[in-house]
C-alpha positions in Angstrom: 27.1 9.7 -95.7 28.9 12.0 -94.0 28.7 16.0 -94.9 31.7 16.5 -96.2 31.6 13.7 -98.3 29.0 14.6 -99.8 30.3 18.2 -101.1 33.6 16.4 -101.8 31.4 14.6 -104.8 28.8 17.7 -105.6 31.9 19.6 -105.7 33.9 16.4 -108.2 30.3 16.5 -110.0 30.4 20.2 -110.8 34.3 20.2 -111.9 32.7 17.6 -114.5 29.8 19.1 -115.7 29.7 21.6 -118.4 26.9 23.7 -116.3 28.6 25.5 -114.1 31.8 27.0 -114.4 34.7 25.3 -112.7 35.4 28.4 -110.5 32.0 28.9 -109.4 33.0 26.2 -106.0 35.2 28.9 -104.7 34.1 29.6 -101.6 34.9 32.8 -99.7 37.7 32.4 -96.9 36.1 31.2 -93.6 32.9 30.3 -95.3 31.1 27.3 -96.2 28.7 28.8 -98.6 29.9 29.3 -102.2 31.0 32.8 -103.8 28.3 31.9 -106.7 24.6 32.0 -105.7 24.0 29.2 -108.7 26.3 26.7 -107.1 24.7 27.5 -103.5 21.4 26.6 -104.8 23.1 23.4 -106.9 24.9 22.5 -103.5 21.2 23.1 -101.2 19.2 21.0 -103.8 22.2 18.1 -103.6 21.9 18.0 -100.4 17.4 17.8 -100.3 18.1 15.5 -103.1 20.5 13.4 -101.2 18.1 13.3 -98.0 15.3 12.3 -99.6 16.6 9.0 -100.8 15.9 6.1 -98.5 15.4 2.5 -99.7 13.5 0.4 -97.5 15.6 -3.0 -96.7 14.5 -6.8 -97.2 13.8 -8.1 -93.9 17.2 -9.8 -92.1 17.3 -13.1 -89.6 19.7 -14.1 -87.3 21.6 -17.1 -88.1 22.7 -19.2 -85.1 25.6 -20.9 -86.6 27.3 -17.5 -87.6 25.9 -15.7 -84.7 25.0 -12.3 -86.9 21.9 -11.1 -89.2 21.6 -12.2 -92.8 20.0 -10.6 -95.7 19.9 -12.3 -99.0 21.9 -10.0 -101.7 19.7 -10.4 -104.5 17.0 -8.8 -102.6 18.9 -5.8 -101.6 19.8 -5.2 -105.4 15.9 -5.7 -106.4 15.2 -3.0 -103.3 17.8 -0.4 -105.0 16.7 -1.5 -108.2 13.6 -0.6 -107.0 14.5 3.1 -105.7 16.3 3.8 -108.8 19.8 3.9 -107.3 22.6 3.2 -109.2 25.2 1.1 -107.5 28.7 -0.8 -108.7 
């Protein structure tokens, strides 16, 4: 996930939450870091939070007749199942 997709949903998840005021992702001009010290350590654990999570795949094969690699989906879901990740 790229960076700034990331702070596009801390940023959607803090504009939902009742915990931090809705003004409080205002960031000074030219600056990446927020005006509120709260929301920059929000945003810093986000992002350790975000890095930490890695999900270890099923095992793929290459399949001749299509010519690509193959996982089976049910074992994919069991694997984030697994991590505890959500997923649609």
């Amino acid at each position: 996930m790229s960076s700034d997709k990331m702070r596009e949903e801390f940023e959607k998840a803090v504009l939902n939450s009742e915990l931090l005021p809705c003004n409080s992702i205002v960031k000074p001009e030219g600056s990446d870091d927020y005006s509120s010290v709260l929301t920059g350590v929000a945003w810093l654990s986000w992002q350790i939070s975000r890095a930490a999570l890695c999900v270890e795949l099923p095992k793929q094969w290459f399949d001749d007749d299509l010519e690509c690699d193959l996982m089976v989906a049910n074992r994919v879901l069991d694997a984030l199942d697994d991590a505890g990740v959500r997923y649609k």
